[in-house]
C-alpha positions as CSV (number, residue, x, y, z in Angstrom):
1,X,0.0,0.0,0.0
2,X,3.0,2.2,0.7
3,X,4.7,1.5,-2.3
4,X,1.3,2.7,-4.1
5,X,0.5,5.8,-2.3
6,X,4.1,6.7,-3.4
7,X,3.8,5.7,-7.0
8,X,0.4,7.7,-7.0
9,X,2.4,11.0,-5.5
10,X,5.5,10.7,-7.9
11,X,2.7,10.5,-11.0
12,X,1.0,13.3,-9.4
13,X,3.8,15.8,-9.4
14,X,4.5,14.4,-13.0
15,X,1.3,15.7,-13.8
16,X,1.3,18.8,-12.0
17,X,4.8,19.6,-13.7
18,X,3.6,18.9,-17.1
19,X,0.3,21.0,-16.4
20,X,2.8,24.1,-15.0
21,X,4.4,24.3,-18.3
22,X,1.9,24.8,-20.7
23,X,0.1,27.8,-21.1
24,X,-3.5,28.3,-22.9
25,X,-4.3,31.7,-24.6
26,X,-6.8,33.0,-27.3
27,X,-9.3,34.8,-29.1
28,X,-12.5,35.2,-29.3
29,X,-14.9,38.2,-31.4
30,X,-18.3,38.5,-33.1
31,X,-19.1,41.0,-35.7
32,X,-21.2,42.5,-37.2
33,X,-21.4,45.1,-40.5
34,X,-24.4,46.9,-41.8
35,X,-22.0,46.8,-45.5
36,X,-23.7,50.4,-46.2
37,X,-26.1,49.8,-49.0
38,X,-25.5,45.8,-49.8
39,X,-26.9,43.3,-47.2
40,X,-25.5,43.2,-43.9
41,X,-23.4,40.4,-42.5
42,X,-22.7,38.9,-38.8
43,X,-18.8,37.2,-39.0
44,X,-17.1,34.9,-35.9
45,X,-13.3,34.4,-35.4
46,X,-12.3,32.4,-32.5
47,X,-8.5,31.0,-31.8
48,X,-6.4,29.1,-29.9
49,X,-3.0,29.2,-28.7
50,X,-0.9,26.1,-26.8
51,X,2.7,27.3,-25.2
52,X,4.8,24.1,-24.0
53,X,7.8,25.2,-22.4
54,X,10.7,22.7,-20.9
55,X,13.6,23.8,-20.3
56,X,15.4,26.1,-23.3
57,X,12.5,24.4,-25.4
58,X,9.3,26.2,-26.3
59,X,6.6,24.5,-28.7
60,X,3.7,26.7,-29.8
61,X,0.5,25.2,-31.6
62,X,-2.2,27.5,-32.6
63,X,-5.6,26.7,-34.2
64,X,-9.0,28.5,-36.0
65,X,-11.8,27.1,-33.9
66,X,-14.8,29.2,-35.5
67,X,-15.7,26.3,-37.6
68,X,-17.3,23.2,-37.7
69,X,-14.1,21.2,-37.5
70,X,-11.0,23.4,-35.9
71,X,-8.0,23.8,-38.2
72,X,-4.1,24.0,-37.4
73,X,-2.9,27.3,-38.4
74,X,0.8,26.6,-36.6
75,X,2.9,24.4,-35.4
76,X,6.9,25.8,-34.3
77,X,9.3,24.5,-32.3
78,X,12.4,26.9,-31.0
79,X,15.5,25.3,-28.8
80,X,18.8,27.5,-27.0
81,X,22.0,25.7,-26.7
82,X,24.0,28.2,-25.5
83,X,25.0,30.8,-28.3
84,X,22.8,28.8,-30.5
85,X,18.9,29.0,-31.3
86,X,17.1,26.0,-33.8
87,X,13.9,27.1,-34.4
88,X,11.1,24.5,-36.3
89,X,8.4,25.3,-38.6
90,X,6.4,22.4,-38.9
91,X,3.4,23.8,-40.5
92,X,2.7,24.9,-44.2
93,X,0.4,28.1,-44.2
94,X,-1.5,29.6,-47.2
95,X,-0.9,32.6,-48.2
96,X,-3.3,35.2,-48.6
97,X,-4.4,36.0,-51.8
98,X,-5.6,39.3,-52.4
99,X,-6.3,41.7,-55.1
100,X,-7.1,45.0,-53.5
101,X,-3.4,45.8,-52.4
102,X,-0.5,46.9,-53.9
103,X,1.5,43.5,-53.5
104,X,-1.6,41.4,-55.3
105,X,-1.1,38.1,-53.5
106,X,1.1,35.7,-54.8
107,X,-0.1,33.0,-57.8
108,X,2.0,29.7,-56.4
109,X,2.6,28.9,-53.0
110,X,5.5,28.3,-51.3
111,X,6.6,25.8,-48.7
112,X,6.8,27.2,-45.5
113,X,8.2,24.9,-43.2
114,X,11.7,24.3,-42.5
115,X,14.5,25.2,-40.1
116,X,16.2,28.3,-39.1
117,X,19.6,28.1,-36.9
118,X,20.9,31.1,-35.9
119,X,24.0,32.3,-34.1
120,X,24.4,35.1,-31.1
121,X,27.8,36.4,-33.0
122,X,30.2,38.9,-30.5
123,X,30.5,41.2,-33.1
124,X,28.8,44.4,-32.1
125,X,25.4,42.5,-30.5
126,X,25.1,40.6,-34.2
127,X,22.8,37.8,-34.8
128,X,23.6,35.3,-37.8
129,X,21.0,33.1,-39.3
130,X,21.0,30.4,-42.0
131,X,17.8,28.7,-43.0
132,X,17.2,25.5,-45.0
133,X,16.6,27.3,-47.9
134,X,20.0,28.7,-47.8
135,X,19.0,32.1,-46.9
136,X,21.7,33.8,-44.7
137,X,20.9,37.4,-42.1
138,X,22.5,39.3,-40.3
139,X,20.5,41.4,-37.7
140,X,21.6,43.4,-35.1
141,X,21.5,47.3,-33.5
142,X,24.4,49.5,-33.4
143,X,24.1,53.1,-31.5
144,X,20.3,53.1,-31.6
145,X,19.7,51.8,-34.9
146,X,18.1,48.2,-35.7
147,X,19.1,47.2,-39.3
148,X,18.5,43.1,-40.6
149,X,19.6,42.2,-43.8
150,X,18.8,39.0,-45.4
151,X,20.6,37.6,-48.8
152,X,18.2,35.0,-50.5
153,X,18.2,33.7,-54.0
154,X,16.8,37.2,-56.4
155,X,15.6,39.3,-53.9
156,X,17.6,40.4,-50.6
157,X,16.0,42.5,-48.4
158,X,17.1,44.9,-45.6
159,X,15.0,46.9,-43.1
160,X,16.2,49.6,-40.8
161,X,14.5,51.1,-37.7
162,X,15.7,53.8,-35.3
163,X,13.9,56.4,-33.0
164,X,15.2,60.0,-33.9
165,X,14.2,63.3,-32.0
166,X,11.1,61.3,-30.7
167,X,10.2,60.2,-34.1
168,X,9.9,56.5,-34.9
169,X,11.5,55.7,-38.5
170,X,11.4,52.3,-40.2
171,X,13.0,51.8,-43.9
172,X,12.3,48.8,-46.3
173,X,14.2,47.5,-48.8
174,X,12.4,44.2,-50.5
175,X,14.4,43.1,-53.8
176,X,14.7,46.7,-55.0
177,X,11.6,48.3,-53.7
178,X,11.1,50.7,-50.7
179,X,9.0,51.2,-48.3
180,X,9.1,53.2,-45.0
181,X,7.2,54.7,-42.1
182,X,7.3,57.2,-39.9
183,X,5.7,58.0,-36.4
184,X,5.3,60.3,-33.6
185,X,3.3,61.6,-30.8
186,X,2.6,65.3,-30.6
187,X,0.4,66.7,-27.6
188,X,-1.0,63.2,-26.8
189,X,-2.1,62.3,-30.1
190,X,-0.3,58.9,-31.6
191,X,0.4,60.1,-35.5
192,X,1.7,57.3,-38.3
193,X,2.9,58.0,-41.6
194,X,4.0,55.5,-44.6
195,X,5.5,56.2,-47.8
196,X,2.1,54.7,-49.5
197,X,0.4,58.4,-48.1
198,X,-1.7,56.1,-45.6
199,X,-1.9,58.1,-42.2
200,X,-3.3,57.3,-39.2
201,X,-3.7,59.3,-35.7
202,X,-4.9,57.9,-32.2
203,X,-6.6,59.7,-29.7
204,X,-7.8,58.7,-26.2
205,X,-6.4,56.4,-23.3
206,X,-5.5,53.1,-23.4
207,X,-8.8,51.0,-22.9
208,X,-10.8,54.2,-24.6
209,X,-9.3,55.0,-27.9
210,X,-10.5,56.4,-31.2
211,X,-8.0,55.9,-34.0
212,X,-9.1,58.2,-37.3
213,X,-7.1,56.4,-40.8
214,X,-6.6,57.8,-44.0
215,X,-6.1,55.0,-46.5
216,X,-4.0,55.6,-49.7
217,X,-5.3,55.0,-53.4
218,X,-4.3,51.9,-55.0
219,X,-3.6,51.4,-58.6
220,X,-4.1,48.8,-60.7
221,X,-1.5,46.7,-61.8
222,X,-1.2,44.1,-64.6
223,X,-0.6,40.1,-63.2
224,X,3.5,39.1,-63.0
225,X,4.3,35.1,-64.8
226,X,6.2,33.1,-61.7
227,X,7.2,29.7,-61.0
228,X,6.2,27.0,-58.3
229,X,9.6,27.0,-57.3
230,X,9.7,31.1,-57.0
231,X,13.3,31.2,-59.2
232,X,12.6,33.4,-61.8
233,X,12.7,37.2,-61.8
234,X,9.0,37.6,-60.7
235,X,9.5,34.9,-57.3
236,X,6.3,33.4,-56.9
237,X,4.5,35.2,-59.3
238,X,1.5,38.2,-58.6
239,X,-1.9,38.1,-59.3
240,X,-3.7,41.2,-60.5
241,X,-4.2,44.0,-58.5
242,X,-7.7,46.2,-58.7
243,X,-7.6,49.4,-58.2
244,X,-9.2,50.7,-54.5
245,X,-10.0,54.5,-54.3
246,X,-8.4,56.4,-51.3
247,X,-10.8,56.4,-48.3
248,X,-11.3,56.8,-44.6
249,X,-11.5,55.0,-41.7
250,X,-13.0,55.9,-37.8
251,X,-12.6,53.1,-35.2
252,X,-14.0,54.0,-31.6
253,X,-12.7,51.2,-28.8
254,X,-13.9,50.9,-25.3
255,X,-13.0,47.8,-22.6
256,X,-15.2,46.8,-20.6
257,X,-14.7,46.0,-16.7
258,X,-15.7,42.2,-18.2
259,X,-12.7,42.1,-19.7
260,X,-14.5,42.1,-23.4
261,X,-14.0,45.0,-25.7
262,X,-16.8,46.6,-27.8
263,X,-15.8,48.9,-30.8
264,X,-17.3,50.5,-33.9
265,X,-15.7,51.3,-37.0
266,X,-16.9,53.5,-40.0
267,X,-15.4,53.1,-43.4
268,X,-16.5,55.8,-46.3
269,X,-15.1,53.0,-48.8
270,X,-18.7,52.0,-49.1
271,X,-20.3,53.7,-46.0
272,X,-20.7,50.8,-43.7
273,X,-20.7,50.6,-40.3
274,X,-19.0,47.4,-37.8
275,X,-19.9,46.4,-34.8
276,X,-17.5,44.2,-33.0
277,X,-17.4,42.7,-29.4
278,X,-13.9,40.9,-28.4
279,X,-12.3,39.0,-25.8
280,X,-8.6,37.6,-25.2
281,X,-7.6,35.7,-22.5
């Protein structure tokens, strides 16, 4: 009977140690949009997260649950060894295909998964990576500036970020083509610029915001002829993109002592109004 009672505590504090070191988060929100003069439309989005950490190991799953059967929408795995970090990613996502942006969504898809091992380098705070594609980055920040470049077959791409006389600037650099941004608070109002003309500006308090958005025009632009294996001067390939007129955007946010959120948003795109109620945990 001893000998059980034991065996029943050592399983116990198994189980209590495995419970300790996984952590449950998520998402849940219901919508709903009036769509201005076409019919109206209630939307769900509901989501998952699993955190399993042991050790210098951390495995995060995360799912879409807002259907009739719940679908994986990640699977990683990361490890340290000392100077060393192996990250996993053991799940192959879609990619969003869209035709109302200036990038168009691409034609073929890529495989995402693979491995990424990357090196904390003593030179000058420098981290070196290497995935299994054979892309190589460098990444790092040097007197206040955060710069990562990454050299990968036809396109590298380096981004740059450093806060300058209270001014937020990032730069973009994606296989030729630049993008950047710029932001700033003046007098308690949260102002963002991009090189697309999009600004945005929040007001308010955390927990009680309003958040007024300018969205830039977008042109049209003519599909680009890829390849499944994304090797050839147009990558993956682009589909079409429409053109979108320049419109405007008011969001009002409120939490509530429930610990849901409730906020409204207007968009004179096509004059509709959302509805939304939120909750993380």
């Amino acid at each position: 009977m001893k000998k059980l009672i034991a065996l029943f505590a050592v399983s116990a504090v198994a189980s209590t140690s495995a419970v300790a070191g996984i952590a449950l988060s998520g998402a849940a929100s219901v919508s709903y949009d009036d769509n201005g003069t076409a019919a109206s439309a209630t939307t769900y989005d509901a989501d998952i997260t699993l955190t399993g950490t042991a050790g210098g190991t951390t495995f995060t799953y995360s799912m879409d649950v807002d259907r009739a059967s719940p679908a994986t929408t990640g699977a990683s795995m990361a490890t340290t060894i000392g100077p060393v970090t192996v990250s996993a990613d053991m799940f192959d996502e879609v990619s969003a295909v869209t035709t109302t942006t200036g990038t168009g969504g691409q034609v073929f898809e890529k495989v995402d998964t693979g491995v990424t091992v990357s090196l904390d380098a003593p030179i000058g705070d420098a981290t070196i990576g290497l995935d299994n594609s054979g892309n190589v980055s460098v990444s790092g920040t040097w007197s206040g500036v955060t710069i990562s470049h990454t050299i990968k077959d036809g396109s590298d791409k380096t981004t740059g970020a450093a806060s300058i006389a209270g001014m937020d600037v990032s730069i973009t650099n994606d296989g030729g083509s630049s993008t950047w941004s710029i932001g700033t608070t003046v007098s308690g109002v949260d102002l963002t610029l991009s090189s697309s003309n999009a600004i945005t500006a929040a007001f308010g308090l955390s927990g009680n915001t309003m958040t007024v958005s300018h969205i830039a025009a977008v042109k049209a632009a003519d599909a680009k002829t890829g390849n499944a294996g994304g090797t050839g001067a147009n990558g993956y390939g682009k589909h079409k993109v429409t053109a979108v007129k320049a419109y405007s955007k008011v969001a009002i946010s409120r939490d509530l002592t429930s610990g849901a959120a409730l906020s409204a948003t207007y968009s004179s795109l096509d004059d509709s109004l959302t509805l939304k109620a939120s909750v993380a945990f």
